[in-house]
Steps between C-alpha positions, in 0.01 A plus 500: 500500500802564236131491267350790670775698598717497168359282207168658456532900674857536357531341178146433415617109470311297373274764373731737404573384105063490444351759280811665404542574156807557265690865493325820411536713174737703562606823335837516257664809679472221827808303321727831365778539748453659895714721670526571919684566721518474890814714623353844486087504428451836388380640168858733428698163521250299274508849232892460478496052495250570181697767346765335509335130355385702235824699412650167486226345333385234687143373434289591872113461467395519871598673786397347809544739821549236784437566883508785682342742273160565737462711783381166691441124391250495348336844507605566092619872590816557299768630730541860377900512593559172297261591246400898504260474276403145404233556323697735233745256471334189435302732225892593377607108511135394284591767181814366497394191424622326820233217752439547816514285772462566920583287768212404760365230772139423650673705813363777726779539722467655826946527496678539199817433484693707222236736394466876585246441743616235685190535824184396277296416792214760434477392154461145598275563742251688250523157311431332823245700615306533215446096501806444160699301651468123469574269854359828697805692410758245603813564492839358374858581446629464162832668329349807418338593819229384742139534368212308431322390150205686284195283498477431118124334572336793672377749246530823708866401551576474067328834475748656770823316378380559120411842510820582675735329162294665284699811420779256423298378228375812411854555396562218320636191698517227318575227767530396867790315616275287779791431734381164750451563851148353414681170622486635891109536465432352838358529870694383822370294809770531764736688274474163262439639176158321368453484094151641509323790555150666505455765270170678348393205331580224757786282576751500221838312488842634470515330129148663439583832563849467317250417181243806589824750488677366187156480293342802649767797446543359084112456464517864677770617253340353175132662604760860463763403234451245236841459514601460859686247660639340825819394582457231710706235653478149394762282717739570765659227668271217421426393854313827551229464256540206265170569329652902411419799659262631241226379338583408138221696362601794670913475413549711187858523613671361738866497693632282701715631800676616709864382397838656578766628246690115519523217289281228701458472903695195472816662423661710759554838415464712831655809312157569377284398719367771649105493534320852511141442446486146418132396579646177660821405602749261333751463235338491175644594165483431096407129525244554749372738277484261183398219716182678625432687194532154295274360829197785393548413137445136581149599688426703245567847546584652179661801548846496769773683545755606795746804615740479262834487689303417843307713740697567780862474595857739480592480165406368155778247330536604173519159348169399703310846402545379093444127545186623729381765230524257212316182661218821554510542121300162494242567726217699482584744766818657455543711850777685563555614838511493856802601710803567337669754237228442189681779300646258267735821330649518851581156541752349218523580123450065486183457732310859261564342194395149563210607765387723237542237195255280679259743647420617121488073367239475766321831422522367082371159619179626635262388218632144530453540845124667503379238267607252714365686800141486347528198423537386880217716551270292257609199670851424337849463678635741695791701358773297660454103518786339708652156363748298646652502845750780514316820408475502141204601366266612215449865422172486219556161272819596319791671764621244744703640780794388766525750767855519636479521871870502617817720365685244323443541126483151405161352468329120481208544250323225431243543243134385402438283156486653237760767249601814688708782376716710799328848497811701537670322183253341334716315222557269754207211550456189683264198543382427844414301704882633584727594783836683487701753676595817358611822572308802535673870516339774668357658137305173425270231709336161461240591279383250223244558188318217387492388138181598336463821711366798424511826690363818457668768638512895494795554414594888613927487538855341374604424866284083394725474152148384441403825339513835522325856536393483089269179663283752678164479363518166393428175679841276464434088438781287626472248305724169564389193249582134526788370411530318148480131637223588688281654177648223281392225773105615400293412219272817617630828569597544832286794677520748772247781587512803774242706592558877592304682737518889442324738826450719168341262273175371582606229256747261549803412205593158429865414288474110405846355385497202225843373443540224168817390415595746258293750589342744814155654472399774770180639555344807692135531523249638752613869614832542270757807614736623301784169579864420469608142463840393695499149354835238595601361165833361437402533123407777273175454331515522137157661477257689766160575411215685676166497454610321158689802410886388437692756706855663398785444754612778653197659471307315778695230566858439546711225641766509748783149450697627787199499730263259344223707473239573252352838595083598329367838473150591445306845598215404376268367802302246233525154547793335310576159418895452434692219290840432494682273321836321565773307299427074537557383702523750770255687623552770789697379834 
């Protein structure tokens, strides 16, 4: 019985994990920041929220219009008093350089309950009528409304529903956020609900037609945009769907929701705890949202993010809106919205300037990010790999990452083997396997680089100290060799290699690292742009040479003691091949 009624209609168990493949490719834009917001849904308030992102400059790729914005769910008519003239707009928002995203569900509602129109009944009866319905039009009651769902395997039915998105798309859209009331796909027999239900095709499960939705509206997307996307969800409470709500194959992005604007549900904090909207009730806050993000990374989703600072609740803690925002910075969704003030120049001088610190390290991180992304899609890792017990995890080979879940500012971190060198200050290394406590203060967080990394990054701003605007146009190589015991312990150079994936390079670059005792060679090959080296090195090299070329300091290299860096330039997109030579017996730190 628990078989027929919840294993195999619900979760697909034990069938559910067969034929699935790994993530899809997924566009670069897909991992730039997101804005929304859910207090006012209406195209004067999101004008003034990007104004004023961009007169503050911080970084905002996509704009994602949530729920209501349609006459009706689902009839994809803009409401003309939110939006007086959507298709303008979105025109307006695509020159200026900006994505966009729109909320929707498998839905034909027949009550709505926040949208203009809140009677649909005609327009689900059309649907009914005219045979587009799965389960004979049945209907059910979901948080949106009352309505019942589009029968993605009758053909009639996709011409209908498709034809009626198609001016969206005429206009640009560049994603669907596929919101899940697939999961209530059912009949009833005596007012049971039953997890199965006839449709064009035949029977189809509740897990089967979860899987038509998901893949349907991207394959339906792609066919229009090369570029499109879904935002789909991946987990939410783990007992609900274990094996994720969306296929992998069709989860270019993914969130995981919905959580309030509070530390964890296990600490009590009733002062915000208010739930508008919240899909399903419960407490659920910043560690729910790592757990189950860190859960979809483990099943191999590649691409996860939440509301930064929570979905729903009173009031946004300060503290918690930065700590949220900066675990965000190491994942590849970086979403910022929901309920809540998300006008970060009318919150406090503190949360702008950090908020907007990390927004622009994860917009400069994106070609570490994409490469790694791609290479998920081939069949790699995903982009985060959990290790250990206690949330830390992997972001790409070389960041590893402690996500501080509670207010206090002191932190256990235990590490993996291996040298590491703390991000924030990187003159300061250890040697793991380790654990110690430290203390973090709201400008910095848990975030450790491993030794032997390299990271390309576009590097566009100071706010980083990593850079600043005179890296624009180049591609930025942190570089962070082995210590001296390590390339003294070797009788062969030791080597490291990273591969860079560029959407505007049909070619990929490669940068290999040799370190010697004495001496550091770094090469570029494949498709070489113009490149500036960040290297660590506790030691000026007495000689740099390029392409066999010795090069003058100061004219395309200097050295920084105070900061231990070595710092490269080179316009010239050509591959290169760099020596540098050190003192003995050091070499670079």
């Amino acid at each position: 019985i628990v078989c027929f009624f919840i294993l195999y209609p619900v979760w697909g168990m034990p069938f559910s994990l067969l034929g699935r493949s790994g993530p899809p490719r997924t566009p670069a834009w897909a991992l730039e920041p997101w804005l929304w917001e859910d207090d006012h849904n209406h195209a004067g308030y999101v004008d003034s929220l990007l104004a004023g992102y961009a007169a503050h400059d911080i970084p905002v790729r996509t704009v994602l219009l949530d729920s209501p914005w349609s006459m009706r769910y689902n009839d994809f008519t803009p409401d003309t008093l939110r939006y007086p003239d959507m298709s303008t707009w979105l025109d307006g928002l695509q020159q200026q350089g900006y994505r966009v995203v729109l909320w929707m569900t498998c839905m034909v509602n027949s009550r709505n309950r926040d949208t203009r129109c809140r009677n649909s009944s005609d327009f689900y009866q059309q649907a009914k009528d005219s045979g587009f319905l799965a389960a004979n039009g049945h209907q059910v009651t979901w948080w949106k409304g009352r309505g019942g769902f589009i029968d993605y395997t009758h053909p009639a039915a996709m011409r209908w529903w498709q034809e009626q998105q198609r001016p969206l798309f005429d206009h640009g859209l560049d994603g669907w956020k596929l919101d899940d009331p697939a999961t209530f796909f059912s009949t009833s027999w005596f007012s049971l609900p039953i997890p199965y239900a006839f449709t064009f095709k035949g029977l189809l499960t509740t897990r089967g037609y979860m899987d038509l939705y998901y893949r349907e509206e991207y394959r339906h997307g792609l066919e229009l945009n090369p570029e499109f996307i879904t935002l789909v969800r991946s987990y939410d409470r783990l007992w609900t769907h274990p094996e994720g709500f969306a296929p992998r194959e069709a989860a270019p992005v993914c969130w995981v929701g919905d959580q309030q604007h509070i530390w964890s549900g296990r600490m009590k904090n009733a002062a915000d705890s208010a739930d508008q909207d919240l899909r399903l009730q419960g407490r659920r806050g910043l560690e729910e949202a790592v757990r189950d993000i860190l859960h979809s990374a483990r099943n191999g989703y590649c691409i996860v993010g939440s509301d930064v600072g929570g979905y729903s609740g009173r009031t946004i803690p300060a503290d918690l809106y930065i700590r949220w925002a900066q675990f965000s910075t190491f994942c590849g969704l970086f979403l910022n919205g929901g309920h809540g003030e998300r006008a970060l120049w009318k919150r406090s001088g503190q949360e702008l300037e950090i908020i907007r610190r990390f927004t622009w390290l994860h917009q400069e991180l994106i070609p570490y990010m994409y490469s790694y992304v791609q290479r998920a899609h081939e069949g790699g890792s995903p982009l985060q790999r959990p290790w250990g017990d206690e949330y830390g995890y992997f972001f790409g080979d070389d960041f590893f990452i402690v996500p501080i879940i509670r207010p206090e500012s002191t932190k256990t971190i235990t590490l993996p083997p291996g040298g590491w060198r703390y991000f924030f200050h990187d003159c300061e290394a250890f040697l793991g396997p380790l654990t110690f406590r430290r203390s973090f203060s709201l400008e910095e967080y848990p975030v450790f680089v491993r030794q032997g990394a390299i990271v390309p990054m576009n590097i566009h701003r100071g706010y980083t100290g990593l850079g600043d605007a005179g890296h624009s146009g180049y591609v930025t190589w942190l570089i962070y060799p082995f210590t001296n015991s390590v390339a003294r312990a070797r009788t062969k150079p030791v080597e490291k290699r990273f591969t860079l994936y560029d959407p505007s390079r049909p070619v990929v670059t490669v940068v290999r690292l040799l370190q010697y005792a004495s001496r550091m060679e770094i090469e570029l090959s494949g498709a070489v742009a113009p490149h500036i080296l960040r290297i660590h090195s506790l030691k000026k090299p007495t000689q740099v040479r390029w392409n066999g070329a010795l090069l003058a300091e100061g004219a395309r290299w200097r050295f920084e003691a105070g900061r231990q860096v070595l710092l490269v330039k080179t316009s010239d997109p050509i591959a290169a091949r760099y020596v540098f030579l050190f003192q003995r017996p050091e070499s670079p730190d």
